[in-house]
Structure formats: structure tokens, C-alpha cells
Backbone as ProteinMPNN parsed JSONL, in Angstrom:
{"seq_chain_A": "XXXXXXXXXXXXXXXXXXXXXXXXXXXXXXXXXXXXXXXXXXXXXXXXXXXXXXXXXXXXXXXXXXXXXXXXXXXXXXXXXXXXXXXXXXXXXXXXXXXXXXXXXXXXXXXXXXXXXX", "coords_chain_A": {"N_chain_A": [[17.34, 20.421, 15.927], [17.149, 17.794, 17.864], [18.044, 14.459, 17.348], [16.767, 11.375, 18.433], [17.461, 8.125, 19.031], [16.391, 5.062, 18.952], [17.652, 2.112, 19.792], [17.305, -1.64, 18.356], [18.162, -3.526, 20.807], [17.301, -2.348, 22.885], [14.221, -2.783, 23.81], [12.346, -5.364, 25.502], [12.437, -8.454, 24.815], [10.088, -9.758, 22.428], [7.878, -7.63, 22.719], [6.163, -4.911, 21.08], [7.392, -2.965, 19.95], [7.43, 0.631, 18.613], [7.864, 2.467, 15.833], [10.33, 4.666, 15.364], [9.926, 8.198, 14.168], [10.73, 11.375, 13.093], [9.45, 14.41, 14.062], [9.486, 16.485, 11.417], [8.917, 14.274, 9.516], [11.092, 12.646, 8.688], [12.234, 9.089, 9.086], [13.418, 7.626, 11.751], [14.035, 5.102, 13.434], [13.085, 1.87, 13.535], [11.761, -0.898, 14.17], [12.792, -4.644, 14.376], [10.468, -6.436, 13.352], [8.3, -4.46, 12.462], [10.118, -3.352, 10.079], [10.064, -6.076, 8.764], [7.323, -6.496, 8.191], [6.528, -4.492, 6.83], [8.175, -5.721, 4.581], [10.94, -5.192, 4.589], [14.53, -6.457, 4.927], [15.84, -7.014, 8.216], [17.979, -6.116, 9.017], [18.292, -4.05, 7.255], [18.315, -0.356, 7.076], [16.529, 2.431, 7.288], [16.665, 5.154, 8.283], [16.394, 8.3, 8.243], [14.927, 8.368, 6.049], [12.278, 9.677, 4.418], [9.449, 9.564, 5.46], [6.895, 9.666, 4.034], [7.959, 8.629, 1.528], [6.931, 5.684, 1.091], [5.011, 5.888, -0.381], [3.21, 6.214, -3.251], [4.282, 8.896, -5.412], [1.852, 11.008, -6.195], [0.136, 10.421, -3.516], [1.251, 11.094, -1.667], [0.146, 13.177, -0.036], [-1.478, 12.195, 1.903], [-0.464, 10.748, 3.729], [1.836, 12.719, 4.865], [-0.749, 14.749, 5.997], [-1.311, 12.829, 7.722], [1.12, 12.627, 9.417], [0.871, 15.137, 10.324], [-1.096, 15.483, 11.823], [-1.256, 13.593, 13.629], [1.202, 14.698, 15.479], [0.489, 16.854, 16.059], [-1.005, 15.785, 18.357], [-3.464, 14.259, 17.935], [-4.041, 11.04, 17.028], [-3.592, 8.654, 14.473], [-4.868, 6.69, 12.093], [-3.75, 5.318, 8.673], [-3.664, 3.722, 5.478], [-1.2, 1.672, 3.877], [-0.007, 0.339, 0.662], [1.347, -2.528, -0.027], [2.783, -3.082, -2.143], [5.023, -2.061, -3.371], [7.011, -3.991, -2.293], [8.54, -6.767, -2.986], [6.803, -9.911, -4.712], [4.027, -8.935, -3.167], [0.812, -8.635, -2.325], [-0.692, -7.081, -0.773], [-2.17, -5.236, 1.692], [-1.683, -2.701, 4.149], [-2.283, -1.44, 7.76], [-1.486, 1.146, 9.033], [-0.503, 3.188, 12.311], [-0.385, 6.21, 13.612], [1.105, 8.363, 16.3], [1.389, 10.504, 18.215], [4.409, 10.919, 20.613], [4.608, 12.179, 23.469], [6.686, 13.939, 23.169], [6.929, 17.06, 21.501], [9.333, 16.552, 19.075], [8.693, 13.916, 17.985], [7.388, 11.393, 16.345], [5.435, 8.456, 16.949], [5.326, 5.228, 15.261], [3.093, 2.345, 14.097], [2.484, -0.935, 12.866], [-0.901, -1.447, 12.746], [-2.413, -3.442, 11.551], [-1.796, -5.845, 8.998], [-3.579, -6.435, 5.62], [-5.974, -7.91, 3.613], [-6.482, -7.088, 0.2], [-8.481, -7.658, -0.628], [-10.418, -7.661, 1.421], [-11.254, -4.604, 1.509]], "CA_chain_A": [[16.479, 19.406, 16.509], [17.598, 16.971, 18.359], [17.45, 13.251, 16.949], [16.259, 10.58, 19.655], [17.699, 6.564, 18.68], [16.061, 3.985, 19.702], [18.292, 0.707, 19.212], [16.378, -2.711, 18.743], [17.913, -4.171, 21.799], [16.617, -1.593, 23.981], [12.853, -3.201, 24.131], [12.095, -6.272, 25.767], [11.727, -9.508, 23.519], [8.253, -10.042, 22.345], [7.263, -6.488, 22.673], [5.739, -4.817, 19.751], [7.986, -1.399, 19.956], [7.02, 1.549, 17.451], [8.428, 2.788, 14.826], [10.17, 6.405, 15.395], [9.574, 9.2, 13.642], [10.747, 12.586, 13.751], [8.1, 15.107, 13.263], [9.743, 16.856, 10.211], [8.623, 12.658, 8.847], [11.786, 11.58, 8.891], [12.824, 7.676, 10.06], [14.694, 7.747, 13.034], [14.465, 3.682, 13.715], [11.959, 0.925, 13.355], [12.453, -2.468, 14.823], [12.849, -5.629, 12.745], [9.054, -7.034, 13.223], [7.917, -3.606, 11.493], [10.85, -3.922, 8.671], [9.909, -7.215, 8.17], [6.174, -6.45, 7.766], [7.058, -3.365, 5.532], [9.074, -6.134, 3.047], [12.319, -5.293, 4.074], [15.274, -7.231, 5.631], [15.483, -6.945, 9.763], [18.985, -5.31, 8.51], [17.727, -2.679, 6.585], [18.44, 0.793, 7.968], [15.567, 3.129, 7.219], [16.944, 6.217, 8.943], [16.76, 9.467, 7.499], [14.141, 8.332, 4.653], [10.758, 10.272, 4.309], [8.267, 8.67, 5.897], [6.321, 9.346, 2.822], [8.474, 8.104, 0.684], [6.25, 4.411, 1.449], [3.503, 6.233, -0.849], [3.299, 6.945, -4.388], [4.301, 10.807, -5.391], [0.969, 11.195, -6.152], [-0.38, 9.852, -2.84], [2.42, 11.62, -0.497], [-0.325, 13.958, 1.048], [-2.319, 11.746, 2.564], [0.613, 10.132, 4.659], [1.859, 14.408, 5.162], [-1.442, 15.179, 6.871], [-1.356, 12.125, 8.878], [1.927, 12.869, 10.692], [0.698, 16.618, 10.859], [-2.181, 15.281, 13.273], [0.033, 13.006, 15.238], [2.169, 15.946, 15.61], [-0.792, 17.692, 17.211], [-1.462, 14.713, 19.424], [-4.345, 13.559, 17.242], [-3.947, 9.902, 16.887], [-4.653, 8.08, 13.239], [-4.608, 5.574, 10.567], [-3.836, 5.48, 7.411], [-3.339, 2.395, 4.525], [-0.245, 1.162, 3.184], [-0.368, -0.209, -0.056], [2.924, -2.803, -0.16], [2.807, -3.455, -3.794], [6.23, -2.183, -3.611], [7.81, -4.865, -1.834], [8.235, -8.271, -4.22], [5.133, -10.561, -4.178], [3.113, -8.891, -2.054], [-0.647, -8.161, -2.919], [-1.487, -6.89, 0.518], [-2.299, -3.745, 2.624], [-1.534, -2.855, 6.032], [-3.117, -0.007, 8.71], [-0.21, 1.936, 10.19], [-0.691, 4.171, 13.344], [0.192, 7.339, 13.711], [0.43, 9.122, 17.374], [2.597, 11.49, 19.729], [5.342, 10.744, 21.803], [4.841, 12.792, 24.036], [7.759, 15.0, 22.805], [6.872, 17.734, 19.916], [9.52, 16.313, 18.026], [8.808, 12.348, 18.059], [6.407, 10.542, 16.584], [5.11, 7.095, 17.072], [4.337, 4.215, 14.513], [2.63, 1.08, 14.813], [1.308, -1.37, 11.579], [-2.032, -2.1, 13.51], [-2.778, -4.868, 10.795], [-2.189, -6.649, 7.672], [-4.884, -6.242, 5.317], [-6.275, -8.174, 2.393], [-6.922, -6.126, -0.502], [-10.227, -8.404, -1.169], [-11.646, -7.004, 2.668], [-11.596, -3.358, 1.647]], "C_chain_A": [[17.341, 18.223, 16.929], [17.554, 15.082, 18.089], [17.677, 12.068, 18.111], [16.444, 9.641, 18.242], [16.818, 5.786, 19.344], [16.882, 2.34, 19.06], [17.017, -0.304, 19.154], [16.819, -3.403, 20.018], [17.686, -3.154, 23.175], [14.954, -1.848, 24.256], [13.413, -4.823, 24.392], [11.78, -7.203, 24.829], [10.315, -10.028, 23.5], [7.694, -8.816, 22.273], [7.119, -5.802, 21.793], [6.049, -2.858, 20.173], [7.421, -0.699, 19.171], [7.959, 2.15, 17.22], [8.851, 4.293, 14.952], [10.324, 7.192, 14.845], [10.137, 10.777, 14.121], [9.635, 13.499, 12.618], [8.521, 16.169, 12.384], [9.429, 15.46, 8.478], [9.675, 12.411, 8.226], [12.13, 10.389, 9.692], [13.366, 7.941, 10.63], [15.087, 6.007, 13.055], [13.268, 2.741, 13.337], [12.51, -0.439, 13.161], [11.54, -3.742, 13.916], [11.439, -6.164, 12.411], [8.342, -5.477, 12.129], [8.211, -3.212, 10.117], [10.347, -5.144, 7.976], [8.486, -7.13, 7.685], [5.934, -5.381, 6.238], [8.037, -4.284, 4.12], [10.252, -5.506, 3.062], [13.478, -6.259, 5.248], [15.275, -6.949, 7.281], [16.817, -6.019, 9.573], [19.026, -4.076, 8.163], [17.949, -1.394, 7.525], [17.642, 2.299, 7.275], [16.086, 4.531, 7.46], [17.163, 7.456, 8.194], [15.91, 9.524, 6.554], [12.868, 9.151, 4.949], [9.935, 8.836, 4.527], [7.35, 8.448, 4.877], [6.558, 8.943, 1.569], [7.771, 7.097, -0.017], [5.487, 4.934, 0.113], [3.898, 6.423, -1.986], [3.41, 8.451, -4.734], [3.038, 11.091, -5.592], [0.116, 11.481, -4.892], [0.369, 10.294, -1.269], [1.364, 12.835, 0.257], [-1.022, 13.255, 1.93], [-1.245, 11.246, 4.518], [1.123, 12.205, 5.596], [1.132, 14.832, 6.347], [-1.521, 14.071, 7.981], [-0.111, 12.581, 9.882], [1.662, 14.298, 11.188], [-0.245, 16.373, 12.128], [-1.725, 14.543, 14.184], [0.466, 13.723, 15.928], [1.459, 16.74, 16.745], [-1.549, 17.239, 18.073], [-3.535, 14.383, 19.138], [-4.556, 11.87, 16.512], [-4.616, 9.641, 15.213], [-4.112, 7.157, 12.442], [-4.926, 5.644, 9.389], [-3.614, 3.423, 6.94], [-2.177, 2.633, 3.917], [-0.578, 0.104, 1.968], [1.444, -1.206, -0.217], [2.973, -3.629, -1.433], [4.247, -3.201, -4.104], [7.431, -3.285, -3.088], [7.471, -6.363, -2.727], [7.09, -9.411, -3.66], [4.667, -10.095, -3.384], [1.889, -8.427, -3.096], [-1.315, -7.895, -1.581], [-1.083, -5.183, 0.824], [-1.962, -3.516, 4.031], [-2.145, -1.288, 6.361], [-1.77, 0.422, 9.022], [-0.843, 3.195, 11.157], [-0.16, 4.896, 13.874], [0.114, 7.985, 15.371], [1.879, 9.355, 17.915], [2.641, 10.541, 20.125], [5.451, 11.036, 22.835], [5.979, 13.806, 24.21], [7.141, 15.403, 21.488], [8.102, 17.028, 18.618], [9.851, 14.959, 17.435], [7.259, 11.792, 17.438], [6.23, 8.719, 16.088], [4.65, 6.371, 16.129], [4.24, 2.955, 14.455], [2.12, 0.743, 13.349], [0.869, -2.645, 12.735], [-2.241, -3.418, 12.774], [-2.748, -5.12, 9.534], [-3.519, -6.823, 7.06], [-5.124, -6.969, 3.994], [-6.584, -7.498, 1.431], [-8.312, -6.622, -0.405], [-11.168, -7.621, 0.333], [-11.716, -5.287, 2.731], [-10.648, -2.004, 1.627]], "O_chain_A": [[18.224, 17.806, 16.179], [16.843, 14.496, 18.905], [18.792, 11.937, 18.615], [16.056, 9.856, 17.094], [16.588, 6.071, 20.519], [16.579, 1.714, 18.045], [15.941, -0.033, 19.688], [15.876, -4.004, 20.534], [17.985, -3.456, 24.33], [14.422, -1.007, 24.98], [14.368, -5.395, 23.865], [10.914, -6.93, 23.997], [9.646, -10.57, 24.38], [6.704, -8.889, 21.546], [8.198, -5.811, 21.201], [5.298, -1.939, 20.503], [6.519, -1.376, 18.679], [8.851, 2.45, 18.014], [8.012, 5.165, 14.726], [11.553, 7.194, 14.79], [9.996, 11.247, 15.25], [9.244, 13.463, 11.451], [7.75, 17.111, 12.565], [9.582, 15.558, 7.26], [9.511, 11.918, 7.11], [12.327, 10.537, 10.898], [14.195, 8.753, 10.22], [16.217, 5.623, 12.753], [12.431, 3.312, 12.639], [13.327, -0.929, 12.381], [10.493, -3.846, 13.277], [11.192, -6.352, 11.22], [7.934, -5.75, 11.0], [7.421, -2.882, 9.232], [10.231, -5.204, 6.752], [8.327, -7.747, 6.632], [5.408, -5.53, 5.135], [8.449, -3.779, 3.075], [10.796, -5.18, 2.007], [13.048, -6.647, 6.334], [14.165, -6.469, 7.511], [16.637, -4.932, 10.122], [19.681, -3.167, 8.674], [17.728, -1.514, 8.73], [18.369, 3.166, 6.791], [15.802, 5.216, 6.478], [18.186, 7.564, 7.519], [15.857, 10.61, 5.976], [12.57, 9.094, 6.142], [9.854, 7.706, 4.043], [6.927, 7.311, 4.671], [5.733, 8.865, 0.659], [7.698, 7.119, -1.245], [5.384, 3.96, -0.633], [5.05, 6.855, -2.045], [2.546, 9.199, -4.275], [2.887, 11.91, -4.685], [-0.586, 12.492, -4.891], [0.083, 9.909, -0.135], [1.892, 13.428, 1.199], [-1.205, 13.879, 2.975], [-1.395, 11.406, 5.729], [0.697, 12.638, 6.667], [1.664, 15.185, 7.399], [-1.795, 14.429, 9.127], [-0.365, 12.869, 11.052], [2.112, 14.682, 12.267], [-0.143, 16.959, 13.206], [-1.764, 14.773, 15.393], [0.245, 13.592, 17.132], [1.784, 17.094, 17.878], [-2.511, 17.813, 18.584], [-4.472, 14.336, 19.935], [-5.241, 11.706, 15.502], [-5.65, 10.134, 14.763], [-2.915, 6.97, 12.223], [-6.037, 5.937, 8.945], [-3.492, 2.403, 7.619], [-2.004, 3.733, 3.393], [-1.305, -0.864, 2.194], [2.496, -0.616, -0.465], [3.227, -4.832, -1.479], [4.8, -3.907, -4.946], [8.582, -3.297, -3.523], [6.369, -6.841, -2.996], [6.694, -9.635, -2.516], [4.729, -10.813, -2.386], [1.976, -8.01, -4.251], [-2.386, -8.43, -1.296], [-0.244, -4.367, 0.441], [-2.067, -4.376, 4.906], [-2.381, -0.346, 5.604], [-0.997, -0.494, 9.3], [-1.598, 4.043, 10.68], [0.657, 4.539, 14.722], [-1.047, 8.117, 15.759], [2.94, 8.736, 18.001], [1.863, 9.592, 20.225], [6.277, 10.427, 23.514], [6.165, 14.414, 25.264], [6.853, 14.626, 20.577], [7.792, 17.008, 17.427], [10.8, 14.709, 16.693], [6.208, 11.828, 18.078], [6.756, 8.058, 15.192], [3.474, 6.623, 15.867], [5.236, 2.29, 14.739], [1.539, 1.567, 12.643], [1.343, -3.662, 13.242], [-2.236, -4.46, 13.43], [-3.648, -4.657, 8.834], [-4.478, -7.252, 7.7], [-4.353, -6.58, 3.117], [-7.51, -6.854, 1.925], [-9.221, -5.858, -0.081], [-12.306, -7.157, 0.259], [-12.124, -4.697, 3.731], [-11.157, -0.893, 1.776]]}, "name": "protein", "num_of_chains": 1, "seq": "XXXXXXXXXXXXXXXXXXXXXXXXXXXXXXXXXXXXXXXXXXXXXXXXXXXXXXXXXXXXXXXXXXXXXXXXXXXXXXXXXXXXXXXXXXXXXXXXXXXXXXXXXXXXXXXXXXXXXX"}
């Protein structure tokens, strides 16, 4: 398989890039506004980690079947719980969807979430 980079200065400034994925759910890249929301440095180099890693072992299918339906150009969202990153007490949406290449997929955190709204 072929692994597709995406640098961060290959998007325009201001533009809210996504996060890439290869569809075996390994990191390929993810640009610093998505690191930084995820609780980690803009530095940080993600690459190669299980996408489901994010999740508790317990909790690693849910994330699983989501990139399986991306995969199959089924768009979706799941919850992030970022309890693992220091002080946080918050949630976020992340969005799952084709690349338009079988072996790419796309992610987006649609929104920061209060635990208290649900």
C-alpha cells in the first residue's frame, strides 16, 4: 500500500485540513489545529499510531467500525472522550469519510463537546 503525506504547509492558512488516515486506521498526518484540539503539541508526530489507539481497549470497536464505513464511503461520527489529555473534562465529534481513494481516509473534529450537553 502505498502511504500518501500530507505536510502542514501544503494547505492554505486558515483552512481547516483533515486529518489522514490510512484505511488499515493508521495516522498518516494531522495538522496542528487537530493536534492541538486532540491535547497534543502542534509538534507531535502521530504517524503510524492506530487510530484507535484515542479509545479505551475496551471501547476500540466502536472507532474500528467507524473507519470500516468511511472506508465504504459511508460518512460518520463518532465521540472522543479526551480525558486522556491533562485537564481536560471535554468531548469532541470527529468525522469520519472517504477520500476518494480506497486507501485514504478523511478526519475532521466537527466539535468540542461539553460533557454536561450529552
Amino acid at each position: 500500500m502505498r502511504r500518501t503525506m500530507m505536510t502542514r504547509d501544503a494547505r492554505p492558512e486558515g483552512s481547516e485540513a483533515p486529518a489522514v488516515i490510512c484505511a488499515d486506521g493508521r495516522m498518516v498526518a494531522l495538522p496542528q489545529d487537530i493536534l492541538g484540539t486532540l491535547g497534543f503539541a502542534p509538534d507531535d508526530d502521530l504517524s503510524g499510531l492506530p487510530f484507535a489507539s484515542f479509545w479505551p481497549l475496551a471501547e476500540r470497536e466502536v472507532p474500528a467500525r467507524a473507519l470500516e464505513r468511511a472506508r465504504v464511503g459511508k460518512p460518520c461520527q463518532i465521540d472522543l472522550d479526551l480525558a486522556y489529555a491533562a485537564d481536560r473534562d471535554q468531548r469532541c465529534r470527529i468525522e469520519l469519510s472517504a477520500s476518494g481513494r480506497d486507501d485514504v481516509i478523511h478526519m475532521k473534529v466537527v466539535a468540542p463537546r461539553d460533557p454536561a450537553s450529552g
